[in-house]
N, C-alpha and C positions, 0 to 999 in steps of 0.2 A: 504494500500500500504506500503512493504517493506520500509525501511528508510537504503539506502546507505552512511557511511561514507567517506566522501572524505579524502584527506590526509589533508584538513584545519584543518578539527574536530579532525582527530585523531591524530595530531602532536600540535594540539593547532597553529597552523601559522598564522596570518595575512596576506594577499592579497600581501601588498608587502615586507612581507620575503620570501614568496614563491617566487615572481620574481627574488629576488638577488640569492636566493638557484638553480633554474634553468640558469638564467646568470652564474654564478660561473659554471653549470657541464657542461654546453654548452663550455663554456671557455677551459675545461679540457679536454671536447671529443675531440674539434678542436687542441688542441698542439699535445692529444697524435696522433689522425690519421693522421696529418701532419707530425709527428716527425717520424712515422712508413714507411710513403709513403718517405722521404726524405730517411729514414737508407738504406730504398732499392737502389736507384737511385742514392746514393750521395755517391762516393768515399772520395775523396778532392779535394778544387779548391787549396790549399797550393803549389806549383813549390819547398816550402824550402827542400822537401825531395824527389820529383820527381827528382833531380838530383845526380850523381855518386860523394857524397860527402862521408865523414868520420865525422860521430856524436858524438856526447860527451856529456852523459846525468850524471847531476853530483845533487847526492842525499845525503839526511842525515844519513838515516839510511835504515839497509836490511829491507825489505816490502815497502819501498818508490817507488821502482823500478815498483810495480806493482797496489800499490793502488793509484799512481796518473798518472803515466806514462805508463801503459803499450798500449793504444790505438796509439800514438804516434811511441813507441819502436816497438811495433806489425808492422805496418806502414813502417817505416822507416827497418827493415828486410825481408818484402816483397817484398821493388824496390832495388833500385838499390845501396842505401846508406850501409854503413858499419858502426855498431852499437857499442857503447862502453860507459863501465859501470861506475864512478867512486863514489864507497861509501865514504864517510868522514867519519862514525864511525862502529863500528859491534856489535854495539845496546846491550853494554852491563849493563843501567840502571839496569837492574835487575839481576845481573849477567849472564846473560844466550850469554853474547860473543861467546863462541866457537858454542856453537845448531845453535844460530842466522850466523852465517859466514856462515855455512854448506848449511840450509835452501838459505840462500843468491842467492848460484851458483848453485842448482838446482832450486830456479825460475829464476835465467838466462838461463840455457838451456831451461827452458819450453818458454820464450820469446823469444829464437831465438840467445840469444849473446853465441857468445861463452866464453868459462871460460879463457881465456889470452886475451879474450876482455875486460872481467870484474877485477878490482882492487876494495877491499875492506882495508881502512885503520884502524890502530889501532893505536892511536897517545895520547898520555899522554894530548895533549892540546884541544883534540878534543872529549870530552867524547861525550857521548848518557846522556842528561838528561834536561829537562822541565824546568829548571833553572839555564842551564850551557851558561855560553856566551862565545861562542865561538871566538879566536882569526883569526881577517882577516888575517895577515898577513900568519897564516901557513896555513890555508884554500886556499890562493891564492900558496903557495907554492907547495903543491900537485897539485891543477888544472892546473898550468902552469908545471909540470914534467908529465902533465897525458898529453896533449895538444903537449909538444912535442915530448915526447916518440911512442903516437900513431899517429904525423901528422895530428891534427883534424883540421877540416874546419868550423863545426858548434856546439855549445855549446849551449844544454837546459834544463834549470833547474827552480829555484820558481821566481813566482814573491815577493814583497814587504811585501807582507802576507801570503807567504808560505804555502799557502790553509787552514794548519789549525792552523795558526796561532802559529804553535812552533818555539821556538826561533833559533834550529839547522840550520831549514831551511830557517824564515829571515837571518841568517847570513852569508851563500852562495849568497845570493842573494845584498844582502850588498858590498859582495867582489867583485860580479862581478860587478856592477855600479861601485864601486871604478875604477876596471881596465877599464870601457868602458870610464868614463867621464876623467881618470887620461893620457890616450893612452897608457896605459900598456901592453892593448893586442898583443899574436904575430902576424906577419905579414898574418900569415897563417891563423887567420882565419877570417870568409868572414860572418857571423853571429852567432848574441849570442841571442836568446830566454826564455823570461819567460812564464811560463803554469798561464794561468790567475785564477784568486780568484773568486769567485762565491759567491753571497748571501747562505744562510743555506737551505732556500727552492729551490732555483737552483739545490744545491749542491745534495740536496735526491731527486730531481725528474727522476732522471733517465733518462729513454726514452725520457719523456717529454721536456727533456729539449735542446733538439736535434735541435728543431724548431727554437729557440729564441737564439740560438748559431751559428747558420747559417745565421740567422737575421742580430745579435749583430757584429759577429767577421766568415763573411764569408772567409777572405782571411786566416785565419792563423788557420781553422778549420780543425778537422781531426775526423773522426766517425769511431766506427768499424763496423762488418761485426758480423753476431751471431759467427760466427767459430771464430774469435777475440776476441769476450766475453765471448767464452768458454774457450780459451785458458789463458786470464787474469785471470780468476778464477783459472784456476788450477794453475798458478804461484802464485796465493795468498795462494793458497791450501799448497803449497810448504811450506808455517813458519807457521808450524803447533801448533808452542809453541804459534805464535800471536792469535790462531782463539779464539778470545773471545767474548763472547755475541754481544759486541758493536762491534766489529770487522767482522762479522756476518752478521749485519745489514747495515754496510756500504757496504761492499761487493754484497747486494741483492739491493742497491739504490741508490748505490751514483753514479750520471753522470760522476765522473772523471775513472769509469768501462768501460765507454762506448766512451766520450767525452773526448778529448784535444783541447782547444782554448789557443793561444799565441798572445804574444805582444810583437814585437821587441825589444830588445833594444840596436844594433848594427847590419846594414845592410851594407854592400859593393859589390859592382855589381863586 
């Protein structure tokens, strides 16, 4: 009689590595087909953008707009909200300022904003760079000329950990807790928003992670649509100087392509 190897013998397993090995892909089958039947059914349960307000999405650098925000922007240009861009720098680490500004506002028209919706600055104190610390005071000075020039009501931008942890984007997020805890804010607006941080295996599961976002943070959740995740690709497609390897593979993984979950940090009815 024939002698069949099972997958014991021929992976070398133990009895109960194979259990943990099967828990584990059972685990993975259940987020991802849950996370698949939710993308379909699940718009947003959020009210912060089902209403006729004027946004204010306020970033560090061109590509921030669409590699962490464009689910949201996508979103919030769909209903009924009015969409506005404010860049703090035009990402010129590498000198590549002027390619990057260009790149900038054609991935805003692929987002939906229009280009006098969008301001990108270019400020001596506000560089682009992984070790530049940025001054709140002129950070706060643009977002409050952006805030009343365009009438905003709602303002969202990093939280505390600015996703990946760059310092350009802690320090927006610095300025605005300044203004929320100091009462600096103007009268006008009626909420300010951080995009929340995610562990590193959250961060690349993609679809998967749809489930446990909905779980975690169902009120202030927003998912796209596949037509939404095509569309954020192609605004990322748009800073064609950025697409590098690693840039690449965020783009094919990372749940903030597909996912925006927020955490208040200024509410008023």
């Amino acid at each position: 009689m024939a002698f069949t190897p099972s997958l014991f013998s021929l992976f070398n397993w133990e009895r109960p590595q194979m259990d943990v090995i099967v828990v584990v892909l059972l685990v993975l089958i259940v987020l991802l087909l849950s996370s698949v039947i939710i993308a379909f059914v699940f718009t947003t349960t959020s009210q912060f953008l089902l209403d006729n307000r004027k946004v204010l999405f306020v970033t560090a650098h061109p590509d921030d707009e669409c590699m962490f925000f464009a689910p949201v922007i996508l979103r919030a240009s769909q209903n009924s909200s009015t969409t506005f861009l404010l860049c703090l720098s035009n990402g010129n680490y590498y000198s590549q300022g002027d390619v990057r500004e260009k790149e900038f506002y054609k991935s805003c028209a692929v987002l939906g904003v229009k280009k006098e919706h969008a301001r990108l600055i270019n400020d001596p104190l506000l560089l682009d760079g992984p070790h530049t610390q940025w001054n709140s005071k002129e950070i706060e000075k643009h977002l409050l000329q952006a805030v009343n020039d365009f009438h905003i009501q709602t303002i969202i931008s990093f939280d505390n950990w600015g996703v990946s942890g760059h310092p350009n984007h802690i320090a927006i997020s610095k300025c605005l807790r300044q203004l929320v805890e100091c009462g600096r804010l103007p009268t006008s607006i009626k909420l300010v928003l951080s995009l929340e941080t995610v562990g590193i295996l959250r961060k690349y599961s993609s679809i998967m992670d749809i489930s446990i976002s909905c779980f975690t943070n169902w009120q202030f959740c927003v998912i796209s649509n596949v037509k939404s995740f095509i569309r954020a690709q192609a605004a990322m497609n748009a800073h064609s100087s950025q697409l590098f390897w690693f840039r690449i593979i965020y783009v094919m993984f990372s749940r903030y392509m597909i996912i925006n979950t927020f955490k208040p940090l200024y509410y008023q009815m």
